[in-house]
HTML snippet that shows the backbone in 3Dmol.js (N, CA, C, O; Angstrom):
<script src="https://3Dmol.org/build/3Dmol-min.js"></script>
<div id="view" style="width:600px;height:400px;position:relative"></div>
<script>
const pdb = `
ATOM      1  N   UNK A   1      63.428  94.959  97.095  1.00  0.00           N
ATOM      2  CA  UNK A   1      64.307  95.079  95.965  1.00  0.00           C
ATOM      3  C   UNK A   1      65.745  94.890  96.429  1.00  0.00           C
ATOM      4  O   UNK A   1      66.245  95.563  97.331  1.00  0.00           O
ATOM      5  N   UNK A   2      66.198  94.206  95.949  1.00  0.00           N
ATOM      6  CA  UNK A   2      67.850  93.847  95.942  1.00  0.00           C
ATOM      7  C   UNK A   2      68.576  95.142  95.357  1.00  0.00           C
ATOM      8  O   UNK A   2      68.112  95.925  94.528  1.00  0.00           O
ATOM      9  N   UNK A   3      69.790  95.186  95.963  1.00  0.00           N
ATOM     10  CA  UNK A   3      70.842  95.895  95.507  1.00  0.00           C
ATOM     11  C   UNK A   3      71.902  95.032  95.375  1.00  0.00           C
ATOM     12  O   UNK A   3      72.153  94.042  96.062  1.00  0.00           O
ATOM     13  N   UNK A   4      72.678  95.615  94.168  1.00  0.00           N
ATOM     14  CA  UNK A   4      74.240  95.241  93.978  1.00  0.00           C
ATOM     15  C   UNK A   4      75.128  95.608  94.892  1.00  0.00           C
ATOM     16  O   UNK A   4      75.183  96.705  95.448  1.00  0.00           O
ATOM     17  N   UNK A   5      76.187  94.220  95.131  1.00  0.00           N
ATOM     18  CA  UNK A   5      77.196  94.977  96.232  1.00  0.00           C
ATOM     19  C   UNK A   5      78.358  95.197  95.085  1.00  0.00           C
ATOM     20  O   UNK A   5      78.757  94.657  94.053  1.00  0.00           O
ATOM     21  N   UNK A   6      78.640  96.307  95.899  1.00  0.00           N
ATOM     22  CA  UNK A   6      79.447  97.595  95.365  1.00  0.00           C
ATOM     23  C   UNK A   6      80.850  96.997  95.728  1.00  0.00           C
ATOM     24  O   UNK A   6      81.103  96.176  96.609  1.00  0.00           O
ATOM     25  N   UNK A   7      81.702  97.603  94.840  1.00  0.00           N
ATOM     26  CA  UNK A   7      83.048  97.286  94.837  1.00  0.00           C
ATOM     27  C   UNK A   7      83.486  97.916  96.608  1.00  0.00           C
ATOM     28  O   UNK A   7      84.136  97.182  97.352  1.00  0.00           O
ATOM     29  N   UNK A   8      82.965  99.491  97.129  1.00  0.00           N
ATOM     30  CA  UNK A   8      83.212  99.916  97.935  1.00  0.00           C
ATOM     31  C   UNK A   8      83.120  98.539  99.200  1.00  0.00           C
ATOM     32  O   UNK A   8      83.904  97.997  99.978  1.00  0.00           O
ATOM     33  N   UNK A   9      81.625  98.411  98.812  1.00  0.00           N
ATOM     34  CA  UNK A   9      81.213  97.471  99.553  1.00  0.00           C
ATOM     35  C   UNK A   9      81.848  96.410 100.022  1.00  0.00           C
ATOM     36  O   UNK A   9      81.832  96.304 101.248  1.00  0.00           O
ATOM     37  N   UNK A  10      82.443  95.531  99.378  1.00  0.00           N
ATOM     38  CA  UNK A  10      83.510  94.663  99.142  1.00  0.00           C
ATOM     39  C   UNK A  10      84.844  94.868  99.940  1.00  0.00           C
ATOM     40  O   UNK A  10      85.407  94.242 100.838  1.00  0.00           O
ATOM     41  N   UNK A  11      85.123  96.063  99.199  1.00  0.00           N
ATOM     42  CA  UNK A  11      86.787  96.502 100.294  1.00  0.00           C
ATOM     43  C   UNK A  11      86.663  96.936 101.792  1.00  0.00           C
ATOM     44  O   UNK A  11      87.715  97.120 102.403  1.00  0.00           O
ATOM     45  N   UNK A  12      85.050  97.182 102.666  1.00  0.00           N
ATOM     46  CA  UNK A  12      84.594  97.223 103.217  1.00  0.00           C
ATOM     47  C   UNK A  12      84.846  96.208 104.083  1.00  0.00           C
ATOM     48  O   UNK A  12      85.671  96.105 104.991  1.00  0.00           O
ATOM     49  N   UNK A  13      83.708  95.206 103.517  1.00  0.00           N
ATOM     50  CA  UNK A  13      84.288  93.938 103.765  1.00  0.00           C
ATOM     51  C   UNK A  13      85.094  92.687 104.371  1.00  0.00           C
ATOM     52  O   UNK A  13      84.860  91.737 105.118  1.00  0.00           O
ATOM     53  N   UNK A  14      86.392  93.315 103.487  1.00  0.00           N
ATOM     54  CA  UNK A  14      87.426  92.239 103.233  1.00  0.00           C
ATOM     55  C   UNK A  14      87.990  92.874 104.850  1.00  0.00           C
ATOM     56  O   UNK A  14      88.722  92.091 105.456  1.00  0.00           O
ATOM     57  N   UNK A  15      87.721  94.071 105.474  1.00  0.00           N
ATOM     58  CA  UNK A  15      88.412  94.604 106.817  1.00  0.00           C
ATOM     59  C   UNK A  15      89.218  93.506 107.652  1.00  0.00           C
ATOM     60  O   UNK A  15      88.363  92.732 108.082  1.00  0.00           O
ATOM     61  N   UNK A  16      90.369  93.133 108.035  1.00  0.00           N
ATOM     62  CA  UNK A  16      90.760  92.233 108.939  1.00  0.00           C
ATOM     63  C   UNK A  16      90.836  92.856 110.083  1.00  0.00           C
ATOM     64  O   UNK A  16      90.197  93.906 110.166  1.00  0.00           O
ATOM     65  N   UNK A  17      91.596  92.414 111.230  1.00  0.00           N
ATOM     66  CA  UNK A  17      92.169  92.527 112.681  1.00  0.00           C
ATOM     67  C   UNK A  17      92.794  94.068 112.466  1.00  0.00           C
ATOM     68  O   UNK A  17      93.679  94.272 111.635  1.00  0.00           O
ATOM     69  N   UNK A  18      92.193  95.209 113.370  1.00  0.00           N
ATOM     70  CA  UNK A  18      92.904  96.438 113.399  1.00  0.00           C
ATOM     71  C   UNK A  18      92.899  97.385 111.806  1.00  0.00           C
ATOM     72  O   UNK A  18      93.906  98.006 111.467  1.00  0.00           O
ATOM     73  N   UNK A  19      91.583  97.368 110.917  1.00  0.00           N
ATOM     74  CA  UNK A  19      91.147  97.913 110.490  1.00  0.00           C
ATOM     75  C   UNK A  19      92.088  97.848 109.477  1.00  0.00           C
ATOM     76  O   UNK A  19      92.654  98.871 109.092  1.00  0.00           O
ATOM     77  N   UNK A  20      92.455  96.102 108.718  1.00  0.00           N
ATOM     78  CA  UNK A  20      93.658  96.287 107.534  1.00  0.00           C
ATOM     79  C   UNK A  20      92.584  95.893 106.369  1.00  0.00           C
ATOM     80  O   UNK A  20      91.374  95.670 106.392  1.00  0.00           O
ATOM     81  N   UNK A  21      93.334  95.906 105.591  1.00  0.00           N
ATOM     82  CA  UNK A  21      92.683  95.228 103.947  1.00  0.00           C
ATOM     83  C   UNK A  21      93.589  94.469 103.522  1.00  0.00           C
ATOM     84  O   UNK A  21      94.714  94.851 103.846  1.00  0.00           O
ATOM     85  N   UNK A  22      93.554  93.581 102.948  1.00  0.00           N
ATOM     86  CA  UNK A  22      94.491  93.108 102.083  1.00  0.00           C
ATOM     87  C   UNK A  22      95.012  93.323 100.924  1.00  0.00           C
ATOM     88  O   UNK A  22      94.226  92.774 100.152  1.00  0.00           O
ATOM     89  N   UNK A  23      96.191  93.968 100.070  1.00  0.00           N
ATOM     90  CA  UNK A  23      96.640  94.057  99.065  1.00  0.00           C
ATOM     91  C   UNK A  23      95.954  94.105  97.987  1.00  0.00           C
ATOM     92  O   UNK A  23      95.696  95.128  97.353  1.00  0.00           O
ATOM     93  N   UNK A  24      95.529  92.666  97.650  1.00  0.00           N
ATOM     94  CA  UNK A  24      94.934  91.895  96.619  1.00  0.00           C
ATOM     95  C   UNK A  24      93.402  92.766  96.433  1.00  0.00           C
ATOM     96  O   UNK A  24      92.923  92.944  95.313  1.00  0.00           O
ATOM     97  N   UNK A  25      92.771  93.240  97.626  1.00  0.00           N
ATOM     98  CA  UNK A  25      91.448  93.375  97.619  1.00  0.00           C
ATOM     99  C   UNK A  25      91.408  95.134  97.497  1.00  0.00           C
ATOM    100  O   UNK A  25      90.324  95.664  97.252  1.00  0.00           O
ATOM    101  N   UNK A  26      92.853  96.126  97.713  1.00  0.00           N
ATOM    102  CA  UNK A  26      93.001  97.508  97.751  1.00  0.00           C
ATOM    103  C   UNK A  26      93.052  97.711  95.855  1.00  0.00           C
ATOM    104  O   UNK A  26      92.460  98.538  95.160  1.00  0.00           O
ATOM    105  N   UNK A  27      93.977  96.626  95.461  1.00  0.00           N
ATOM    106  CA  UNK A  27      94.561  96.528  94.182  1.00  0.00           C
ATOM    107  C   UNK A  27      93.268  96.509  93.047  1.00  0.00           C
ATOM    108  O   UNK A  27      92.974  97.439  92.296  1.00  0.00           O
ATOM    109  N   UNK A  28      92.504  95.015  93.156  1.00  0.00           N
ATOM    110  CA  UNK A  28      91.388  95.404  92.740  1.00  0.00           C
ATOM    111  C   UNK A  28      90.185  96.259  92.476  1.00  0.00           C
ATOM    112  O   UNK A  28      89.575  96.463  91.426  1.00  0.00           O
ATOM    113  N   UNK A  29      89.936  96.858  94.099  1.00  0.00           N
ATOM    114  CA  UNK A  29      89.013  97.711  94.288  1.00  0.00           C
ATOM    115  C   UNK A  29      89.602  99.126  92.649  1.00  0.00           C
ATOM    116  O   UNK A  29      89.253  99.451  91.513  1.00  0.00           O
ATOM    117  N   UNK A  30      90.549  99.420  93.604  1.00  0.00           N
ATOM    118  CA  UNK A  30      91.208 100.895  92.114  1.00  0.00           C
ATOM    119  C   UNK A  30      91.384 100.695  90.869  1.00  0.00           C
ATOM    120  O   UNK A  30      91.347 101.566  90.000  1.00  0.00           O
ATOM    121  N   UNK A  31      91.715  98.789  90.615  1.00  0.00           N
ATOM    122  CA  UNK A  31      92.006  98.394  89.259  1.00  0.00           C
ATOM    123  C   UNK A  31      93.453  98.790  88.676  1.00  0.00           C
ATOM    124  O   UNK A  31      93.694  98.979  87.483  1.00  0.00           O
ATOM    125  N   UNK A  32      94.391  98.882  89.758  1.00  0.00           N
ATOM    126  CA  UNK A  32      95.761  99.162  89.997  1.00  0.00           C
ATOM    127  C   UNK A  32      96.531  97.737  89.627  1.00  0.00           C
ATOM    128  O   UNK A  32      96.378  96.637  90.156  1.00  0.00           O
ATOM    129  N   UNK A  33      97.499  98.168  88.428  1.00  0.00           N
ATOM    130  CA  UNK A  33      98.470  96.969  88.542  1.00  0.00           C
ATOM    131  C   UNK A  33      99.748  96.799  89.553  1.00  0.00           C
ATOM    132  O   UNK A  33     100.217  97.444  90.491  1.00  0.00           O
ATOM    133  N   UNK A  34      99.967  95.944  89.067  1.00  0.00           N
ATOM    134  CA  UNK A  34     101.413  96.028  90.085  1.00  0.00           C
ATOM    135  C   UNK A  34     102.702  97.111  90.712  1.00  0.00           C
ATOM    136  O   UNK A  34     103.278  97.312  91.781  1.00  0.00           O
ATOM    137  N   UNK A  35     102.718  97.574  89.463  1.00  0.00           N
ATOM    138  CA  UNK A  35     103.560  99.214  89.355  1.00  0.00           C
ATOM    139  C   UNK A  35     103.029  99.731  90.058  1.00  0.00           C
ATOM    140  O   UNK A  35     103.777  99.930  91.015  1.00  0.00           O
ATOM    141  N   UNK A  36     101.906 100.208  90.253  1.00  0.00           N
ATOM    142  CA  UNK A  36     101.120 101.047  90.708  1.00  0.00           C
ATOM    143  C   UNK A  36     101.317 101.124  92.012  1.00  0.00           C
ATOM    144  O   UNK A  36     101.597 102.144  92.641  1.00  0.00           O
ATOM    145  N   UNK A  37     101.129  99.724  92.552  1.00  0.00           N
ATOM    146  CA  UNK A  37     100.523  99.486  94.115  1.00  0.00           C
ATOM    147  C   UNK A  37     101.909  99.544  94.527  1.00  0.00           C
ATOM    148  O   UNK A  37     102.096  99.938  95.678  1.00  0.00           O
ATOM    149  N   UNK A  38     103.203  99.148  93.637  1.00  0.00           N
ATOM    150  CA  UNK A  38     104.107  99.329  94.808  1.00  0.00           C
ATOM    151  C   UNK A  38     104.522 100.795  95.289  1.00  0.00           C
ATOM    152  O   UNK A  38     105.063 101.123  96.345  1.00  0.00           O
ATOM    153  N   UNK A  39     104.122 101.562  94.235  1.00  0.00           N
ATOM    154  CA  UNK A  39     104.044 103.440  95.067  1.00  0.00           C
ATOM    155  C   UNK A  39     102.690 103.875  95.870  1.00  0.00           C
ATOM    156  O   UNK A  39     102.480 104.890  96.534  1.00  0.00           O
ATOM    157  N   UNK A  40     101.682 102.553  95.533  1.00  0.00           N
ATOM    158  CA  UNK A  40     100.557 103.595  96.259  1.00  0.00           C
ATOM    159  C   UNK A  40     100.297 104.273  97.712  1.00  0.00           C
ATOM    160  O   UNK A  40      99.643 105.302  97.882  1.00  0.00           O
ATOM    161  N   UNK A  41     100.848 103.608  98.598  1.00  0.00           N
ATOM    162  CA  UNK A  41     100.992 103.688  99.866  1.00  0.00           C
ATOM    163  C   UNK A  41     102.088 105.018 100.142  1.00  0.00           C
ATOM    164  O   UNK A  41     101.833 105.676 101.151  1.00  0.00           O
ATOM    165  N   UNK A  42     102.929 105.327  99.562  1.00  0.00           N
ATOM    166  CA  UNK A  42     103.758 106.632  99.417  1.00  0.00           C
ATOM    167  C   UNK A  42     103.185 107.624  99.347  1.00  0.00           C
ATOM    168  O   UNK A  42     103.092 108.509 100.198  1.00  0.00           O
ATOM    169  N   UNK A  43     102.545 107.540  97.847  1.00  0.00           N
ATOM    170  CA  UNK A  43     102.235 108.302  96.659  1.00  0.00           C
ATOM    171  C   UNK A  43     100.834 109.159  97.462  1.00  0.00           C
ATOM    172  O   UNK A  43     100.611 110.334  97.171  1.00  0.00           O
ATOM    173  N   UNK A  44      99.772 108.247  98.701  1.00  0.00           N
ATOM    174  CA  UNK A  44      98.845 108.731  99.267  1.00  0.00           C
ATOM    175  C   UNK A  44      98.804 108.911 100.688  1.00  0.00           C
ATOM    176  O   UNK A  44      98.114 109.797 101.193  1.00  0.00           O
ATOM    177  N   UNK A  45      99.612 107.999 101.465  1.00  0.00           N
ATOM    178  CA  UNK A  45     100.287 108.874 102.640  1.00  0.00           C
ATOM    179  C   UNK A  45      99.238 107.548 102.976  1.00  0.00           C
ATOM    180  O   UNK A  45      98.091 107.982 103.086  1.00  0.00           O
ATOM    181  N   UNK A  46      99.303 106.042 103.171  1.00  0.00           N
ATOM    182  CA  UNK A  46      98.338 105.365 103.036  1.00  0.00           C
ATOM    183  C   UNK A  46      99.592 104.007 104.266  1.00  0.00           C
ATOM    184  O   UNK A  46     100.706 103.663 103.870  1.00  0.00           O
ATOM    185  N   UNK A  47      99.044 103.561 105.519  1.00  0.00           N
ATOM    186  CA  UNK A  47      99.487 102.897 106.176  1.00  0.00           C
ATOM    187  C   UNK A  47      99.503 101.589 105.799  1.00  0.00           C
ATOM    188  O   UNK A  47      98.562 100.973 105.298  1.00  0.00           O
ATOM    189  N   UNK A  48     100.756 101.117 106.088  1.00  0.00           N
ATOM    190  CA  UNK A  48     100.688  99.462 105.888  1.00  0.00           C
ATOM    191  C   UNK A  48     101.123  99.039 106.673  1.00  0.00           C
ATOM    192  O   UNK A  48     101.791  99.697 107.470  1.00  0.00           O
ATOM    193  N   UNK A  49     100.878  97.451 106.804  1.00  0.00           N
ATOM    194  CA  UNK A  49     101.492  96.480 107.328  1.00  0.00           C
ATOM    195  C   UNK A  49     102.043  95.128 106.813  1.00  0.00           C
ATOM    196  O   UNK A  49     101.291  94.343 106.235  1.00  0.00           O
ATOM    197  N   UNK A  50     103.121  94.901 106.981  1.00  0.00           N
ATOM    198  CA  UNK A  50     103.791  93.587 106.305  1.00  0.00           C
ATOM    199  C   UNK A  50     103.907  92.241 106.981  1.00  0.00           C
ATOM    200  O   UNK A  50     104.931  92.056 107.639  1.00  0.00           O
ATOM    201  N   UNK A  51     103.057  91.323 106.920  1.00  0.00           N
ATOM    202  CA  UNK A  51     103.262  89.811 107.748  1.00  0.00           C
ATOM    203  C   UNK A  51     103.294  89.064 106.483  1.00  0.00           C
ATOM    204  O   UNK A  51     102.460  88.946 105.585  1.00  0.00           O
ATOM    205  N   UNK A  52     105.211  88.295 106.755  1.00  0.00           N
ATOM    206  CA  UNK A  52     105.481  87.602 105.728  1.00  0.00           C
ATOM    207  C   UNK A  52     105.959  88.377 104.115  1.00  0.00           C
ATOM    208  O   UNK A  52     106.962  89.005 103.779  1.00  0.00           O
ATOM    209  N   UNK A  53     104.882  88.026 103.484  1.00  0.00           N
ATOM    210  CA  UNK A  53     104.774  88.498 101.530  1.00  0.00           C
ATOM    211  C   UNK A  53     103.706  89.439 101.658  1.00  0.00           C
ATOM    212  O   UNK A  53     103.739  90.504 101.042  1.00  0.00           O
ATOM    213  N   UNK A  54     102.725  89.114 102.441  1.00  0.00           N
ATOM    214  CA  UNK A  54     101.628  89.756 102.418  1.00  0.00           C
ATOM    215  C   UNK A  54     101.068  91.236 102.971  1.00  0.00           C
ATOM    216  O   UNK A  54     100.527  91.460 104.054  1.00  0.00           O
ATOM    217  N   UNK A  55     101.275  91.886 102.220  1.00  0.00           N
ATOM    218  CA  UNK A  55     100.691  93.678 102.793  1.00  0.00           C
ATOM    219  C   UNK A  55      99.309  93.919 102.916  1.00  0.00           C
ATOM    220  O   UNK A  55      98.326  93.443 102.348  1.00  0.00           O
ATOM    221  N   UNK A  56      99.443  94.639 103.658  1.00  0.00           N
ATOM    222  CA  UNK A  56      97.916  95.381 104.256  1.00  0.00           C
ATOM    223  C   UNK A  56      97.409  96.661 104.442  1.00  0.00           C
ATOM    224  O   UNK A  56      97.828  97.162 105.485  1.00  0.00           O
ATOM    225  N   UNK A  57      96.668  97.360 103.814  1.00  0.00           N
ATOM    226  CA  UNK A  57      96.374  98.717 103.709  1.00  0.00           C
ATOM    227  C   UNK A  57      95.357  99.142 105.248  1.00  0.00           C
ATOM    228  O   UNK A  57      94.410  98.667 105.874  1.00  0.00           O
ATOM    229  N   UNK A  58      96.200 100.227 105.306  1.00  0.00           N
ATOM    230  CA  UNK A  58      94.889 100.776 106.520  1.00  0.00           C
ATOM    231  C   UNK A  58      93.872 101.619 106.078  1.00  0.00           C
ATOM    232  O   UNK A  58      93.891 102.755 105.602  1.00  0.00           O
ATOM    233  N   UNK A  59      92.719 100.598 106.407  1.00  0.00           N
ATOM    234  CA  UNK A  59      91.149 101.392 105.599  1.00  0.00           C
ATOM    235  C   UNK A  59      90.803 102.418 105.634  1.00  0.00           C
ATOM    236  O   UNK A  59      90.152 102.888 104.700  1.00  0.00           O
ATOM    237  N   UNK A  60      91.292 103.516 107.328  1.00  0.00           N
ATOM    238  CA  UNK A  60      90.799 104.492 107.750  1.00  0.00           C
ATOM    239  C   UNK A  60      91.722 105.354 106.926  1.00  0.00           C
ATOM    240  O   UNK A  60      91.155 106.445 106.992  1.00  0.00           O
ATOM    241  N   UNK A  61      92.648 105.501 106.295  1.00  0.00           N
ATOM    242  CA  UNK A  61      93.698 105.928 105.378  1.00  0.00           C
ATOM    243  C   UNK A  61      92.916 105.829 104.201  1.00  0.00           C
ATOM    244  O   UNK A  61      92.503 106.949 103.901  1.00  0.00           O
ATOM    245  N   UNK A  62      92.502 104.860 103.325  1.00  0.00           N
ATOM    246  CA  UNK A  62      92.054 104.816 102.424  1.00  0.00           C
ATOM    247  C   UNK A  62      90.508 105.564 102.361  1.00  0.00           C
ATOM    248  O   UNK A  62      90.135 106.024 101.282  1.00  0.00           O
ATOM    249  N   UNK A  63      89.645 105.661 103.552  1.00  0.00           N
ATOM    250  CA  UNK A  63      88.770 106.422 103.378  1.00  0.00           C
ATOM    251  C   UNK A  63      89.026 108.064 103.459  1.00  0.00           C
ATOM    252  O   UNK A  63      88.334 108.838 102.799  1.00  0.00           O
ATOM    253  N   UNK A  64      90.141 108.532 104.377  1.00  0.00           N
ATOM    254  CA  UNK A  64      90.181 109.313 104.069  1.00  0.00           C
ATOM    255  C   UNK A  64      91.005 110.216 103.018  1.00  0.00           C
ATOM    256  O   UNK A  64      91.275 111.409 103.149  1.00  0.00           O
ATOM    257  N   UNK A  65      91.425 109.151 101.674  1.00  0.00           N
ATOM    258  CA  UNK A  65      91.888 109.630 100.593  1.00  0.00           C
ATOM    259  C   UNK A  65      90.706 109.799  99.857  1.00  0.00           C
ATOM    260  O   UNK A  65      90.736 110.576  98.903  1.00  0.00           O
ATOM    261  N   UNK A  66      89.918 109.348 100.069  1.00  0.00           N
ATOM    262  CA  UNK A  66      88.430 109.975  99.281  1.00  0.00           C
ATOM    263  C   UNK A  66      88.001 111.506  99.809  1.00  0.00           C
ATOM    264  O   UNK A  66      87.881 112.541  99.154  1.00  0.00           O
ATOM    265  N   UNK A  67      87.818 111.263 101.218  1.00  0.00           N
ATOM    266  CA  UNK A  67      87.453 111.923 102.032  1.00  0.00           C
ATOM    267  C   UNK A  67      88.124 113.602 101.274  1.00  0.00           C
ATOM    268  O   UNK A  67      87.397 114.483 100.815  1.00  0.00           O
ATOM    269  N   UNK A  68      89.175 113.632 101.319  1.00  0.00           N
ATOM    270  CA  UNK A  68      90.525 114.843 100.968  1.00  0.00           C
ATOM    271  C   UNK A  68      89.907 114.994  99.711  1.00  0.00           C
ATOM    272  O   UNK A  68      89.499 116.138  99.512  1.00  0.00           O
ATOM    273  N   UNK A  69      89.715 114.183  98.801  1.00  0.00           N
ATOM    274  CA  UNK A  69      89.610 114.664  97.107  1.00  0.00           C
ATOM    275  C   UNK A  69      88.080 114.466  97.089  1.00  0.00           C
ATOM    276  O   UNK A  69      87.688 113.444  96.525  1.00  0.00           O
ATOM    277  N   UNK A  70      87.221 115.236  97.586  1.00  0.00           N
ATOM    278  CA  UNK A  70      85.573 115.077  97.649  1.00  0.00           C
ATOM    279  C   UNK A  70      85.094 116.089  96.882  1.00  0.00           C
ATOM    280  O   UNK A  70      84.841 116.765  97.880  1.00  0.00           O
ATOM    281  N   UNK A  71      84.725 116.833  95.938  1.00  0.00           N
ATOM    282  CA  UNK A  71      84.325 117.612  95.331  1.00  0.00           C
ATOM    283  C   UNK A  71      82.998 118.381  95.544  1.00  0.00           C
ATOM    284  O   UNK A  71      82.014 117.764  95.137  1.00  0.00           O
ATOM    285  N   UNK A  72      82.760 119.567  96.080  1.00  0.00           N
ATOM    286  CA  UNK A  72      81.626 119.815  96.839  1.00  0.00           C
ATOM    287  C   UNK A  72      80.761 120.951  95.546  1.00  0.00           C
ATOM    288  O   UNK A  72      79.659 121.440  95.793  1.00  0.00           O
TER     289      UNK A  72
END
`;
const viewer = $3Dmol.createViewer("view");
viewer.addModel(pdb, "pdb");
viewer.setStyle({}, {cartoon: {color: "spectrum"}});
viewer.zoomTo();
viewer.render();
</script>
């Protein structure tokens, strides 16, 4: 039986060189517009990197903003 890949799955994924994401693929995953994303990295204590135009989220940051708000 097949499974669907998951949005998680996806941002998973998209991982580049030194555990980044790309913008485009952080933005989607949350369904965040533009406003949004330019505080998100503040707003969650969430690492970036800038080459060029292009930003990059650090994944291990983004997992553990789940990680923090887990509801037991």
């Amino acid at each position: 039986m097949k499974t669907k890949d998951t949005s998680f799955s996806k941002l998973e994924s998209s991982k580049l060189i030194d555990d980044l994401v790309p913008k485009k693929e952080v933005q989607e995953f949350f369904k965040y517009g533009n406003t949004k994303m330019s505080t998100f990295a503040t707003d969650y204590n969430i690492r970036t990197a800038k080459v060029g135009k292009r930003i990059f989220y650090k994944y291990s940051d983004i997992l553990r903003l789940f990680k923090d708000n887990m509801r037991q």
